[in-house]
mmCIF file of the N, C-alpha and C atoms, coordinates in Angstrom:
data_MODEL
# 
_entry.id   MODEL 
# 
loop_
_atom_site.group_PDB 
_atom_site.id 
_atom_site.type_symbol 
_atom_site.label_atom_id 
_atom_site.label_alt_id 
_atom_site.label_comp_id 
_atom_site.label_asym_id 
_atom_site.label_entity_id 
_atom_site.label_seq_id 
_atom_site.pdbx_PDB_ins_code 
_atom_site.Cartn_x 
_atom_site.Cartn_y 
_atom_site.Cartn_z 
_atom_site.occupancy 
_atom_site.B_iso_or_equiv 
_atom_site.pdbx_formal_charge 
_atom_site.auth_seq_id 
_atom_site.auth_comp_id 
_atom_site.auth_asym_id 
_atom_site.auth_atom_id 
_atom_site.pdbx_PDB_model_num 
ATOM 1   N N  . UNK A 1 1  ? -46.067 119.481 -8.205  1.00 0.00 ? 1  UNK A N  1 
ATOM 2   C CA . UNK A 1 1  ? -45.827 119.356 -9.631  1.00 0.00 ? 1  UNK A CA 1 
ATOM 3   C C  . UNK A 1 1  ? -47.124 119.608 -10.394 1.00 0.00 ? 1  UNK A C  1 
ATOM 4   N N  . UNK A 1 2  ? -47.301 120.630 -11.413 1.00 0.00 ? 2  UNK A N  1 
ATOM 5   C CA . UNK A 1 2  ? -48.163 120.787 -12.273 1.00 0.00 ? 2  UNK A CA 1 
ATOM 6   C C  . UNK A 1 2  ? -48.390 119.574 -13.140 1.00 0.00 ? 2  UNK A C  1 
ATOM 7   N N  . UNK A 1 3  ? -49.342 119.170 -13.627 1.00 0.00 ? 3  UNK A N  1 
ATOM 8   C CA . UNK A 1 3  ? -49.305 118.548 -14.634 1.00 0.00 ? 3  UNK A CA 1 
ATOM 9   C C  . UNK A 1 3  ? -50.510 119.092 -15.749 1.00 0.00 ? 3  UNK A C  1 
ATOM 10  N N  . UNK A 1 4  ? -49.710 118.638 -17.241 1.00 0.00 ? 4  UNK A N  1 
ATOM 11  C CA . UNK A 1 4  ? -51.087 119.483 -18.153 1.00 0.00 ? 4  UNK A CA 1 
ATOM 12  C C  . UNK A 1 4  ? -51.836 118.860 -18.436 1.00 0.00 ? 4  UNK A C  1 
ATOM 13  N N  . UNK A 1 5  ? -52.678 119.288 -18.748 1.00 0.00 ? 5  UNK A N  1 
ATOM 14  C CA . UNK A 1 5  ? -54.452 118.782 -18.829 1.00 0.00 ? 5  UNK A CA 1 
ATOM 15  C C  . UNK A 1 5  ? -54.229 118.164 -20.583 1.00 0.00 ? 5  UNK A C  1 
ATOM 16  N N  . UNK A 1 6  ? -55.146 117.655 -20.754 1.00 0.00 ? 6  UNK A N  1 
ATOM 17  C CA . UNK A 1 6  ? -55.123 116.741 -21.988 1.00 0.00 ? 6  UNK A CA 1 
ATOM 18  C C  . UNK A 1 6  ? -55.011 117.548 -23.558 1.00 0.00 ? 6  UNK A C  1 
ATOM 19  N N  . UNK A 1 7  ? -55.788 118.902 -23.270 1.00 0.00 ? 7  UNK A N  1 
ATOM 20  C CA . UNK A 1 7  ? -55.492 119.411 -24.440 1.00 0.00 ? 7  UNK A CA 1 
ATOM 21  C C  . UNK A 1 7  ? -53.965 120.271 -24.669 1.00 0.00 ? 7  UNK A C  1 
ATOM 22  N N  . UNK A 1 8  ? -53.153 120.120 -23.748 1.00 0.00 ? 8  UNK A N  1 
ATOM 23  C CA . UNK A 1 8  ? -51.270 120.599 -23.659 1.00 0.00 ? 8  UNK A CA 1 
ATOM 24  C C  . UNK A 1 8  ? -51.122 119.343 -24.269 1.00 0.00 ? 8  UNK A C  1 
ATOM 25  N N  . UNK A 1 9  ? -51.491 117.910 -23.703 1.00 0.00 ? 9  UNK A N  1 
ATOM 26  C CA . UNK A 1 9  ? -50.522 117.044 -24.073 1.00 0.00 ? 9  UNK A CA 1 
ATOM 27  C C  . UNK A 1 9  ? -50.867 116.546 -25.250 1.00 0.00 ? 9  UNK A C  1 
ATOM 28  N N  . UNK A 1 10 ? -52.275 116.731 -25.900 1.00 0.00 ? 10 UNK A N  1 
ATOM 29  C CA . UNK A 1 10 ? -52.114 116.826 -27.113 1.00 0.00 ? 10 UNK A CA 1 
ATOM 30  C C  . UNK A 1 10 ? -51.591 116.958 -28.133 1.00 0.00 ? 10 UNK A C  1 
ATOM 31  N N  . UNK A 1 11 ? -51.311 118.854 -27.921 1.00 0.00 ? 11 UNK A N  1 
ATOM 32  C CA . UNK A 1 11 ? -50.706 120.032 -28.937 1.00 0.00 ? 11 UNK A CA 1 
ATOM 33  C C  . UNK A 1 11 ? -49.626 119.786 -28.858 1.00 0.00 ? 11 UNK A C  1 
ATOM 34  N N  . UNK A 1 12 ? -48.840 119.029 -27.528 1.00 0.00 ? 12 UNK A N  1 
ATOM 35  C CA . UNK A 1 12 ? -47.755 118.875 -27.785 1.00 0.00 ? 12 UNK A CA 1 
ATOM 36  C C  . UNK A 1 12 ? -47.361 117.333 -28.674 1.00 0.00 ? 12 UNK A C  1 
ATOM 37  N N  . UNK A 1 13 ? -47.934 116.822 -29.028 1.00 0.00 ? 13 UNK A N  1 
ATOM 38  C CA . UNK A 1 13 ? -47.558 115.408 -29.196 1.00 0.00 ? 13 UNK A CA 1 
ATOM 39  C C  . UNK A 1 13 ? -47.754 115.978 -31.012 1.00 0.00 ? 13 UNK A C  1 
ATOM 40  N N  . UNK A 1 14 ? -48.740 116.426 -31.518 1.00 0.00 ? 14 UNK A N  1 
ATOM 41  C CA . UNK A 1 14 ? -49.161 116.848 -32.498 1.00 0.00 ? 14 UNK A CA 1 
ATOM 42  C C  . UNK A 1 14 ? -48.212 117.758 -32.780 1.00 0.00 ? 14 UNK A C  1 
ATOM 43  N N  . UNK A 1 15 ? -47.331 118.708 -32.444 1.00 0.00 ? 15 UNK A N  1 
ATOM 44  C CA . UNK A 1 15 ? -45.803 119.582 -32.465 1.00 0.00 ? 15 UNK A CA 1 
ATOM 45  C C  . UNK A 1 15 ? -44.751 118.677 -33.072 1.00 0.00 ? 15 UNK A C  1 
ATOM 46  N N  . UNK A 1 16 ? -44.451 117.433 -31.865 1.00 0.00 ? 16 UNK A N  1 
ATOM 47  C CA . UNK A 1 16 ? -43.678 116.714 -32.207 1.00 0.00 ? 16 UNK A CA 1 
ATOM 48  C C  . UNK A 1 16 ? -44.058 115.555 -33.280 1.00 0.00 ? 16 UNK A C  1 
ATOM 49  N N  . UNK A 1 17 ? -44.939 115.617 -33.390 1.00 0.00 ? 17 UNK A N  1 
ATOM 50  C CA . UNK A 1 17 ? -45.463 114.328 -34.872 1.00 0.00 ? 17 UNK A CA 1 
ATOM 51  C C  . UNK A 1 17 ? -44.892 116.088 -36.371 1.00 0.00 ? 17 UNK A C  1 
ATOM 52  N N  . UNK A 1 18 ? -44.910 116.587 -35.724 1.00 0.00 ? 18 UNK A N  1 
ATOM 53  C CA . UNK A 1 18 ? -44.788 117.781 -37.441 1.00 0.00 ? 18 UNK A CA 1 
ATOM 54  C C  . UNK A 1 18 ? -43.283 118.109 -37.204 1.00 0.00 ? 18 UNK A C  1 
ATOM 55  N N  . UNK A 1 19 ? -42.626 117.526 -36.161 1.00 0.00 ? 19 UNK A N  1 
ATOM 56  C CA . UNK A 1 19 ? -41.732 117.700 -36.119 1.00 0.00 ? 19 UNK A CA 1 
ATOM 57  C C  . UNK A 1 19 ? -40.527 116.454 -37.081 1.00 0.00 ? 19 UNK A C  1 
ATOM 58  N N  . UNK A 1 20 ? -41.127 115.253 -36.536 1.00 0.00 ? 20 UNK A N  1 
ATOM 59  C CA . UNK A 1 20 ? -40.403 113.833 -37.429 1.00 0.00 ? 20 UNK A CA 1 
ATOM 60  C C  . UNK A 1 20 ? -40.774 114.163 -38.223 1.00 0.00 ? 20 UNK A C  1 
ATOM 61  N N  . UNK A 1 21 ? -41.983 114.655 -39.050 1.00 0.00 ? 21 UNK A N  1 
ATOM 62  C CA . UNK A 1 21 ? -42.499 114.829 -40.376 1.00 0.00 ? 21 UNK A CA 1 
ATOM 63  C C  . UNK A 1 21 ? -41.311 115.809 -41.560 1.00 0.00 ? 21 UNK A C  1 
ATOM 64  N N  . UNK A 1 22 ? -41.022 116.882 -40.441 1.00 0.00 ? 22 UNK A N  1 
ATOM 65  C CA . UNK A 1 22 ? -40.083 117.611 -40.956 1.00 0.00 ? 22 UNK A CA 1 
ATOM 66  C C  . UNK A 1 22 ? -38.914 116.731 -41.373 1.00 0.00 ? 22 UNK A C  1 
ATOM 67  N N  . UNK A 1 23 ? -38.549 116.074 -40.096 1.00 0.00 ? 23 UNK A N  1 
ATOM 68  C CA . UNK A 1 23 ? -37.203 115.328 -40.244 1.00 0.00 ? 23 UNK A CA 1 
ATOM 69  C C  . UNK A 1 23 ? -37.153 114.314 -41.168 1.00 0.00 ? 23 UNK A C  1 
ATOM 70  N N  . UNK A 1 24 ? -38.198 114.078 -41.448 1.00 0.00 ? 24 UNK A N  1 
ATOM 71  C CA . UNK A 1 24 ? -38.682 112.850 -42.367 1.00 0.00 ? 24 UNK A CA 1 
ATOM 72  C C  . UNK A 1 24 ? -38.673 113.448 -44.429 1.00 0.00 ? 24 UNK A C  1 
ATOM 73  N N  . UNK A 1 25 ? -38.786 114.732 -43.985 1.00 0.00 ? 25 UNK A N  1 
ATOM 74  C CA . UNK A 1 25 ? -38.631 114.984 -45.254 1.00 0.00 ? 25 UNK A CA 1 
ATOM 75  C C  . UNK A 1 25 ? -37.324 115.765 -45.701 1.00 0.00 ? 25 UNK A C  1 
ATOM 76  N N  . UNK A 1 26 ? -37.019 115.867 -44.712 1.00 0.00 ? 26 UNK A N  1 
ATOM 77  C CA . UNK A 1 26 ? -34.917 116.301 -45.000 1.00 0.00 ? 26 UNK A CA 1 
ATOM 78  C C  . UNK A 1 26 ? -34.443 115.458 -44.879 1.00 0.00 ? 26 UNK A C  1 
ATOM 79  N N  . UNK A 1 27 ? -34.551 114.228 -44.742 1.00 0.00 ? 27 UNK A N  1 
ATOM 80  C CA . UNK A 1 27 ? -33.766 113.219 -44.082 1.00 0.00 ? 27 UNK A CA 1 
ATOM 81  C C  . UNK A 1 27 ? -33.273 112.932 -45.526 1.00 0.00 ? 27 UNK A C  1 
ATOM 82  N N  . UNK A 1 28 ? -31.566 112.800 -45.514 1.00 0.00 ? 28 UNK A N  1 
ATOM 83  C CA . UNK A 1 28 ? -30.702 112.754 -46.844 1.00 0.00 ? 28 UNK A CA 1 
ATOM 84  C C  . UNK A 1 28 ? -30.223 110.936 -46.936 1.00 0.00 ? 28 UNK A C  1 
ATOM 85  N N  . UNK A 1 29 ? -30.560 110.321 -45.670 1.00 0.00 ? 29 UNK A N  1 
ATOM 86  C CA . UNK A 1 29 ? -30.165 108.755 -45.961 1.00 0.00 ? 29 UNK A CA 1 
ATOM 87  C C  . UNK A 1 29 ? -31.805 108.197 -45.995 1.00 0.00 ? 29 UNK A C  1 
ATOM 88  N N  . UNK A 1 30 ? -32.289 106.588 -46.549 1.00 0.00 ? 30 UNK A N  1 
ATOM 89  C CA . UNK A 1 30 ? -33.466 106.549 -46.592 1.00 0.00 ? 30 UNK A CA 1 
ATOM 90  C C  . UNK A 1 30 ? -33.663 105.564 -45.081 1.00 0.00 ? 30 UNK A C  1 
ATOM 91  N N  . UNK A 1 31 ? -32.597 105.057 -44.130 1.00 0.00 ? 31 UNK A N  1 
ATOM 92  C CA . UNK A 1 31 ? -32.722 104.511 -42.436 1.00 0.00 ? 31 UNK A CA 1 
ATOM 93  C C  . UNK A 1 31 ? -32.833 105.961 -41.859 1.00 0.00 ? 31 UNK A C  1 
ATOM 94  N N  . UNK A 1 32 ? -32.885 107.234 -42.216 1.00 0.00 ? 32 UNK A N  1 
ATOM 95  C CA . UNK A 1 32 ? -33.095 108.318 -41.200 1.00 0.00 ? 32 UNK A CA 1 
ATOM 96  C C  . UNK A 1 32 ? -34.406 108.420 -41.610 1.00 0.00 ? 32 UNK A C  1 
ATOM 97  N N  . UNK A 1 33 ? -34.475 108.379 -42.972 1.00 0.00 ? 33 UNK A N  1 
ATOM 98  C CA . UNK A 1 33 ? -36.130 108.690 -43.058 1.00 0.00 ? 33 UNK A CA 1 
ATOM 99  C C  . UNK A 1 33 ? -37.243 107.814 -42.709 1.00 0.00 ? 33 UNK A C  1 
ATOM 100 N N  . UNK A 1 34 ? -36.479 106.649 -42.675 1.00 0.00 ? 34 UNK A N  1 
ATOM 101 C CA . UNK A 1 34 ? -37.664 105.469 -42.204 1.00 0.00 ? 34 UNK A CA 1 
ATOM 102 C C  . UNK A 1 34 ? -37.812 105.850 -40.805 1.00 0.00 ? 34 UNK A C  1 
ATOM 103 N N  . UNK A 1 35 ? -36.521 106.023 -40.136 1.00 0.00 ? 35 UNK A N  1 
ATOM 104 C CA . UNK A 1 35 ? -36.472 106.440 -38.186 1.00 0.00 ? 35 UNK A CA 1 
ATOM 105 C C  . UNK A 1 35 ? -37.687 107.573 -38.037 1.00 0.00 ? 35 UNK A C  1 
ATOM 106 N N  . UNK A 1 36 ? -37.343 108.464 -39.076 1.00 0.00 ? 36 UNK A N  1 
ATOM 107 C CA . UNK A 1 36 ? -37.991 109.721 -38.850 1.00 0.00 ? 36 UNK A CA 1 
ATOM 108 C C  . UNK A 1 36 ? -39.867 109.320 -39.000 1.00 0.00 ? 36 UNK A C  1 
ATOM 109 N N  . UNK A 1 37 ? -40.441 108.523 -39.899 1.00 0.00 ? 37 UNK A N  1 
ATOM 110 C CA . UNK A 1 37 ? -41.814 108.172 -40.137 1.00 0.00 ? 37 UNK A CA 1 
ATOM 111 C C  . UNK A 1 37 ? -41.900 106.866 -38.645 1.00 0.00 ? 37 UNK A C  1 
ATOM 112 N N  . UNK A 1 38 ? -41.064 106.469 -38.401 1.00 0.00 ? 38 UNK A N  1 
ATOM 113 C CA . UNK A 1 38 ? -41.379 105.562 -36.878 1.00 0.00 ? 38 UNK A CA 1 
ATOM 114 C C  . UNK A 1 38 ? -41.698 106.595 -36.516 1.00 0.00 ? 38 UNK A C  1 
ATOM 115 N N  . UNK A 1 39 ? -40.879 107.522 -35.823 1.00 0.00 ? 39 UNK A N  1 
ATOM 116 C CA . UNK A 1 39 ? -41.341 108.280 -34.832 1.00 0.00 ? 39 UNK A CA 1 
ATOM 117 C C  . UNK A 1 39 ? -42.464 109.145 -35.135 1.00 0.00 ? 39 UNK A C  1 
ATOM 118 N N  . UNK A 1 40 ? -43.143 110.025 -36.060 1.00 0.00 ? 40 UNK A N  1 
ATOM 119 C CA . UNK A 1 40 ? -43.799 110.519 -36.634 1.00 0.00 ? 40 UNK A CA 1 
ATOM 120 C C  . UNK A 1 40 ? -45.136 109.693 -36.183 1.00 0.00 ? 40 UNK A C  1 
ATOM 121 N N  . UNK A 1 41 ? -45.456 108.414 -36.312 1.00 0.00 ? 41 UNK A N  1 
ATOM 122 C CA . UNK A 1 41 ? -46.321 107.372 -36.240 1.00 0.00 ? 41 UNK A CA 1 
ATOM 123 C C  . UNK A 1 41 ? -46.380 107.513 -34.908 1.00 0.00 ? 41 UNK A C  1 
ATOM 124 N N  . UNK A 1 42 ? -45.561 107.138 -34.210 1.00 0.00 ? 42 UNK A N  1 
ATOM 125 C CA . UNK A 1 42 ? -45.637 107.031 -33.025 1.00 0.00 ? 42 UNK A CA 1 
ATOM 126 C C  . UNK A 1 42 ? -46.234 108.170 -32.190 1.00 0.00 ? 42 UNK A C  1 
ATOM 127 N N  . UNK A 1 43 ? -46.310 109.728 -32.815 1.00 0.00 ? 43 UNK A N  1 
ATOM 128 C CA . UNK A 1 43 ? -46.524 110.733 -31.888 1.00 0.00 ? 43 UNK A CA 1 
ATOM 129 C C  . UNK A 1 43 ? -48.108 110.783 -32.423 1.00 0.00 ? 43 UNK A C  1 
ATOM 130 N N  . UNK A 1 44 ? -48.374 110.722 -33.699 1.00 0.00 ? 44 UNK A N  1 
ATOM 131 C CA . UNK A 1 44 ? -49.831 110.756 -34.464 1.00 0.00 ? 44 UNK A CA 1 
ATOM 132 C C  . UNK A 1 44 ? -50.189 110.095 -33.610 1.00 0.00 ? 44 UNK A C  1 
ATOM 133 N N  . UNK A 1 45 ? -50.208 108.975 -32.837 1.00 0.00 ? 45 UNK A N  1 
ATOM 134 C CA . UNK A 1 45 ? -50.811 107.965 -32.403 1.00 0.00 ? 45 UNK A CA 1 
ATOM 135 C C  . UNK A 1 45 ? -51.079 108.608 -30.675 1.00 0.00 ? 45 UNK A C  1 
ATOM 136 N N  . UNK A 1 46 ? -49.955 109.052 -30.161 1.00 0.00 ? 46 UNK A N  1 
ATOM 137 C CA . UNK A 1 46 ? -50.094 110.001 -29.097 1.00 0.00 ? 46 UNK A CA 1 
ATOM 138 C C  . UNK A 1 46 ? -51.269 111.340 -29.050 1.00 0.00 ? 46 UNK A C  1 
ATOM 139 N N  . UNK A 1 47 ? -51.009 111.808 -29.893 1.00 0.00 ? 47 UNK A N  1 
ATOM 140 C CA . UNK A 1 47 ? -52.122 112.768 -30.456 1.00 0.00 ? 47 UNK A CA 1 
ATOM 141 C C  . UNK A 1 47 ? -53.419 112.552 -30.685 1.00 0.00 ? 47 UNK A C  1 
ATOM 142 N N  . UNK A 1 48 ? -53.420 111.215 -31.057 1.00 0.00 ? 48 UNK A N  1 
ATOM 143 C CA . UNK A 1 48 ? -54.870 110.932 -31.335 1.00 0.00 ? 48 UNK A CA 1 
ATOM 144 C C  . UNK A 1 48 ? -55.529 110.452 -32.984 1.00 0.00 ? 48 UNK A C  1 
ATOM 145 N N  . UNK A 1 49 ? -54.110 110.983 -33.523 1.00 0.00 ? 49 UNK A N  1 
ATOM 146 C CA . UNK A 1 49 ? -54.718 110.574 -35.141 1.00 0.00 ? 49 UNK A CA 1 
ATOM 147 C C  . UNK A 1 49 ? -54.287 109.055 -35.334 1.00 0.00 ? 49 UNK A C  1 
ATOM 148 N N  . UNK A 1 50 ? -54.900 108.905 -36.183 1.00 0.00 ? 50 UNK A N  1 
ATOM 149 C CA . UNK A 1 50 ? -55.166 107.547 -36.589 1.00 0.00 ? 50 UNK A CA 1 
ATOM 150 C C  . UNK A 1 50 ? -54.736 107.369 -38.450 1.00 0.00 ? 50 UNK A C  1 
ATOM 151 N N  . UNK A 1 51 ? -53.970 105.938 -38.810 1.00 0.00 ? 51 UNK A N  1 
ATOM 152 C CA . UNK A 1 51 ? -54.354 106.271 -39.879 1.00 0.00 ? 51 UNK A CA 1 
ATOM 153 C C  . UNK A 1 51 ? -54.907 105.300 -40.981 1.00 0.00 ? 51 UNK A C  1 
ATOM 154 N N  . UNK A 1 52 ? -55.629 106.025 -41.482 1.00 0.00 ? 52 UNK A N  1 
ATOM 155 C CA . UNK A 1 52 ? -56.578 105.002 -42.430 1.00 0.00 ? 52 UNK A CA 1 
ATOM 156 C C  . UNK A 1 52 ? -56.220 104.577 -43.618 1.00 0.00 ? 52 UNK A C  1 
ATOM 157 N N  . UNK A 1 53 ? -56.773 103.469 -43.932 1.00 0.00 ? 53 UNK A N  1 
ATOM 158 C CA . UNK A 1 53 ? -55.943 102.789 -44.982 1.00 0.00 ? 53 UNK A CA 1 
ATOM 159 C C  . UNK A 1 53 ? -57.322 102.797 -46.182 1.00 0.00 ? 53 UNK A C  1 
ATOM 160 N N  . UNK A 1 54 ? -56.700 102.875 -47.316 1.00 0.00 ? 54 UNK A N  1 
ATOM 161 C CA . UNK A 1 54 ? -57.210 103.804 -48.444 1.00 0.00 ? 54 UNK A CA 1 
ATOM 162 C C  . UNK A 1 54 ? -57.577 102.675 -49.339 1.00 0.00 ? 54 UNK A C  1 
ATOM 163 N N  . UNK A 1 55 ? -58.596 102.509 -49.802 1.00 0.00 ? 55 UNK A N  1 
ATOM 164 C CA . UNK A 1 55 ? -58.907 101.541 -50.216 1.00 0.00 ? 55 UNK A CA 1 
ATOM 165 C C  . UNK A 1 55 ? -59.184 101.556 -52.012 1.00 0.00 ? 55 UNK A C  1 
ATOM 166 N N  . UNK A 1 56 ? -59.441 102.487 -52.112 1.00 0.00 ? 56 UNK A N  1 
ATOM 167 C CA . UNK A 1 56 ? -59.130 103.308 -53.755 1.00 0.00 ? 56 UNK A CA 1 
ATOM 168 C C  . UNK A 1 56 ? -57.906 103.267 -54.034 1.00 0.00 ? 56 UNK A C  1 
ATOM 169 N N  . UNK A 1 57 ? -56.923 103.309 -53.693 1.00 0.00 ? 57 UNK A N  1 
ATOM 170 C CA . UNK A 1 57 ? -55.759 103.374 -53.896 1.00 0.00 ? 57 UNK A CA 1 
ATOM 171 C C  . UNK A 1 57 ? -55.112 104.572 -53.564 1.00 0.00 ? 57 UNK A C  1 
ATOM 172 N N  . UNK A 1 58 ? -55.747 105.526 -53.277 1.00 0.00 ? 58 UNK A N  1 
ATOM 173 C CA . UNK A 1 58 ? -55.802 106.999 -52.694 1.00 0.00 ? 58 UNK A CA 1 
ATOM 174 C C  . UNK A 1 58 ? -56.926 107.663 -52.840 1.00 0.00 ? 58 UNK A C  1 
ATOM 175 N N  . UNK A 1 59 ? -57.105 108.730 -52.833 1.00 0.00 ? 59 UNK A N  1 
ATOM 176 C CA . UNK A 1 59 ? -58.261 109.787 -52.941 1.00 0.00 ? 59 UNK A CA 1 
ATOM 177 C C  . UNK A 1 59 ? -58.769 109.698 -51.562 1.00 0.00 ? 59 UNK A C  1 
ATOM 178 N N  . UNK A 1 60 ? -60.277 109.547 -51.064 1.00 0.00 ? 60 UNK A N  1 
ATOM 179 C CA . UNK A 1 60 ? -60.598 109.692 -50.019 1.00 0.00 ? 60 UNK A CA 1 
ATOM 180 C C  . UNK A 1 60 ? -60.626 108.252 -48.961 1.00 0.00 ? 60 UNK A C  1 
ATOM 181 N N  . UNK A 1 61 ? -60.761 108.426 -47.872 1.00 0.00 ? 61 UNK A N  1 
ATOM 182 C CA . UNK A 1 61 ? -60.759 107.033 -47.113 1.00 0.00 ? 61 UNK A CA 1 
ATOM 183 C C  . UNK A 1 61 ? -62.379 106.203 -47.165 1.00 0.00 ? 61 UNK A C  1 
ATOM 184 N N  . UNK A 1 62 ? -62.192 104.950 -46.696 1.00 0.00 ? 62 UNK A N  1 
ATOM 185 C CA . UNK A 1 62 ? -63.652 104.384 -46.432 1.00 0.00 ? 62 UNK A CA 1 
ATOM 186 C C  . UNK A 1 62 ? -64.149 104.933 -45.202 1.00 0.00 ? 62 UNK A C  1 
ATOM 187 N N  . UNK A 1 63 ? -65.266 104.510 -45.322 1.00 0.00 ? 63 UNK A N  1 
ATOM 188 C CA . UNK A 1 63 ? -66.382 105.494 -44.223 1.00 0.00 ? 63 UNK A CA 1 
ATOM 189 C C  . UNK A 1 63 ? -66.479 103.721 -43.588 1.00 0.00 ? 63 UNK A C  1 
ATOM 190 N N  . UNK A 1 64 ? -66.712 103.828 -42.203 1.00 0.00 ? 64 UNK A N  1 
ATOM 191 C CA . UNK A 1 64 ? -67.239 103.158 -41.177 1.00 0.00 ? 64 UNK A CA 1 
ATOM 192 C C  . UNK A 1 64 ? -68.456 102.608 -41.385 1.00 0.00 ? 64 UNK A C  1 
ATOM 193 N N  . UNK A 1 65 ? -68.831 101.808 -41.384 1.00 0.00 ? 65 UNK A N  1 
ATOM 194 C CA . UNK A 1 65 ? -70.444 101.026 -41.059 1.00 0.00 ? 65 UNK A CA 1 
ATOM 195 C C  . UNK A 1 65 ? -70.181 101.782 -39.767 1.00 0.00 ? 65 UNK A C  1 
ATOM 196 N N  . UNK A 1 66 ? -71.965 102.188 -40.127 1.00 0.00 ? 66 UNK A N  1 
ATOM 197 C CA . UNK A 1 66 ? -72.410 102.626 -38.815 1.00 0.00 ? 66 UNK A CA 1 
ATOM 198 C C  . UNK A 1 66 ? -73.053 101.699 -37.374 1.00 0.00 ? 66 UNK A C  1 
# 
């Protein structure tokens, strides 16, 4: 059995996070669209992204103490 190396299982997790994203923004009831941002979360998180919480209220994120 092959298995893929970290940057396949990446691209793929990052595919399927743009994929709920999609579903997340057609989604015509607002329990499909919430399903659709679970899963979405869930693959970002597979992928590697992270997400930061905005402390302006939007615009850019806080920076880390170094």
């Amino acid at each position: 059995m092959n298995r893929r190396d970290i940057f396949q299982r990446k691209a793929y997790a990052t595919y399927r996070m743009h994929l709920a994203a999609r579903r997340a923004i057609l989604a015509s009831t607002p329990a499909e669209q919430d399903r659709a941002r679970v899963w979405e979360a869930v693959w970002g998180v597979a992928s590697g992204i992270r997400r930061f919480k905005l402390g302006n209220g939007g615009g850019q994120a806080r920076q880390r103490k170094a």
